[in-house]
C-alpha positions as CSV (number, residue, x, y, z in Angstrom):
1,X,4.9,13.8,5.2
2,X,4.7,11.1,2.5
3,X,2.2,11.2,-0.1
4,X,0.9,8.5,-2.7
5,X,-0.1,8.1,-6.6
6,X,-1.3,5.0,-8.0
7,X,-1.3,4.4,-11.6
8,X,-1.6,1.8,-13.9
9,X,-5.2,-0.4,-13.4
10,X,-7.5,-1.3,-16.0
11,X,-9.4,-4.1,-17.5
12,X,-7.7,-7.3,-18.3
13,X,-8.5,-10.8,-19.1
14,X,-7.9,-13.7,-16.7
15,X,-4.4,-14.5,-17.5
16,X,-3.5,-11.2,-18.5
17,X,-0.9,-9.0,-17.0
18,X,-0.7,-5.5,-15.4
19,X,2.0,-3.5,-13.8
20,X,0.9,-0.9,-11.3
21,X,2.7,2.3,-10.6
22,X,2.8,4.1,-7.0
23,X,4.9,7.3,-7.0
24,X,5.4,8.8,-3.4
25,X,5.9,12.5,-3.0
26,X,7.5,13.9,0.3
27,X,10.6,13.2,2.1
28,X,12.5,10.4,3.0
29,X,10.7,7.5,1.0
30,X,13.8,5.2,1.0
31,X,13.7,4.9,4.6
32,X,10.1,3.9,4.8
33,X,8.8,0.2,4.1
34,X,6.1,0.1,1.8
35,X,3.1,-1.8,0.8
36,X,0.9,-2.4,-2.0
37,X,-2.8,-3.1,-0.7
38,X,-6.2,-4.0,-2.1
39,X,-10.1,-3.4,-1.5
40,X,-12.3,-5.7,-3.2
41,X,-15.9,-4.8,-3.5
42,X,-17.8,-6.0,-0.3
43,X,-14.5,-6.9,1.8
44,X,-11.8,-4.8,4.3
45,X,-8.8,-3.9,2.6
46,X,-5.9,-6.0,2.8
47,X,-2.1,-6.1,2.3
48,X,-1.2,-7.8,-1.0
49,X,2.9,-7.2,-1.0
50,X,5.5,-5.2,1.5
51,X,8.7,-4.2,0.5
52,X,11.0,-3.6,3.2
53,X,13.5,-0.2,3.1
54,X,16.2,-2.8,2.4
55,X,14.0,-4.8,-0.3
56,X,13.1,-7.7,1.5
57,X,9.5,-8.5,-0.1
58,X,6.4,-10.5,1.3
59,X,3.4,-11.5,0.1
60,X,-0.2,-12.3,0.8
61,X,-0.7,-15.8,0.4
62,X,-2.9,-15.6,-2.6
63,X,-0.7,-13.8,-4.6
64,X,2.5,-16.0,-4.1
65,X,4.0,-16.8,-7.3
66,X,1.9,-14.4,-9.7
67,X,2.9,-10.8,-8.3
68,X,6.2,-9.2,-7.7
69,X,6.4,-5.8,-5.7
70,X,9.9,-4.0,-6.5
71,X,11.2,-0.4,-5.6
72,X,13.0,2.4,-7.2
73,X,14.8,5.0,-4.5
74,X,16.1,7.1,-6.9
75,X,12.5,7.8,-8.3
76,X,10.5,7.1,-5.1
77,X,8.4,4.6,-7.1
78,X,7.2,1.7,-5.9
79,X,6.1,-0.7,-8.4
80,X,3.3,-4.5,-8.6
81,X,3.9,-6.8,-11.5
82,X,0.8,-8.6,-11.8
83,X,0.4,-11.7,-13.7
84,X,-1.6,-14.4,-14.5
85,X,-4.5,-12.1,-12.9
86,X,-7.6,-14.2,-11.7
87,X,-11.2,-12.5,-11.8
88,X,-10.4,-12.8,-7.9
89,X,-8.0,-10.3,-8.0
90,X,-10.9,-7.2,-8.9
91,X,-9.9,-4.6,-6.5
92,X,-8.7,-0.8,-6.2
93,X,-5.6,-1.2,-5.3
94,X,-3.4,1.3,-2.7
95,X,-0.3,2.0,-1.8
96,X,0.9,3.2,1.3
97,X,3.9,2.4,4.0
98,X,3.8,-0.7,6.2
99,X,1.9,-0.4,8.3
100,X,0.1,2.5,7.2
101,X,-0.6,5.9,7.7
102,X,-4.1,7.0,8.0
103,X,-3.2,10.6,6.1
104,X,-1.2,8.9,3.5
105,X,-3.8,7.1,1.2
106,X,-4.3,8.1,-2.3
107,X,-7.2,7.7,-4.5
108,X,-5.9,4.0,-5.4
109,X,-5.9,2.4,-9.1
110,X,-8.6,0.5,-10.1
111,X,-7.6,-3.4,-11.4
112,X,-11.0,-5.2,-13.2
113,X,-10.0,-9.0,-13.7
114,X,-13.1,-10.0,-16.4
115,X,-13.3,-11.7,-20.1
C-alpha cells in the first residue's frame, strides 16, 4: 500500500520558481508510475506531469516547457520543478500513481501564484 507526502508550496511571484517534494511511503514505489496533479479553486483536479517507472515523462499541455517532473528510486521521491509560474497555476497540488488510487491521496501542497 503506497502512501504520499507533498511538500514544498508557497507563495511566489509570477515568474518565480518552486520545486515540490512528494515522498511515497510503502512498498514497491519504483515499479509504480507516478503523477503529479493539481486542483484549482472552482475546477476538477487534473494531471499536471506522469513519470513513467522507466522515466519516460508527459505533461499537461499548459505546463509544457515551464515544469519538469523527475524521480528518485532510491529515496522514493518524486519531485515538480516549477518555473516561470503564472497566477494560473494557483492550485493544491497532489501526488499520487497514474492513474490513481482512491486510498493513496495525501493532504497535497498548496502553490499560490500572486504579486
Amino acid at each position: 500500500q503506497v502512501q504520499f507526502v507533498e511538500s514544498g508550496g508557497g507563495l511566489v511571484q509570477p515568474g518565480g520558481s518552486l520545486r515540490l517534494s512528494c515522498a511515497a511511503s510503502g512498498s514497491m514505489f519504483s515499479i509504480y508510475a507516478v503523477a503529479w496533479y493539481r486542483r484549482a479553486p472552482g475546477k476538477q483536479r487534473e494531471l499536471v506531469a506522469g513519470i513513467s517507472s522507466g522515466g519516460r515523462t508527459n505533461y499537461a499541455e499548459s505546463v509544457k516547457g515551464r515544469f519538469t517532473i523527475s524521480r528518485d528510486n532510491v529515496k522514493d521521491t518524486v519531485y515538480l520543478q516549477m518555473n516561470s509560474l503564472k497566477p494560473e497555476d494557483t492550485a493544491v497540488y497532489y501526488c499520487n500513481t497514474n492513474p490513481p488510487k482512491i486510498d493513496a491521496w495525501g493532504q497535497g501542497t498548496q502553490v499560490t501564484v500572486s504579486s
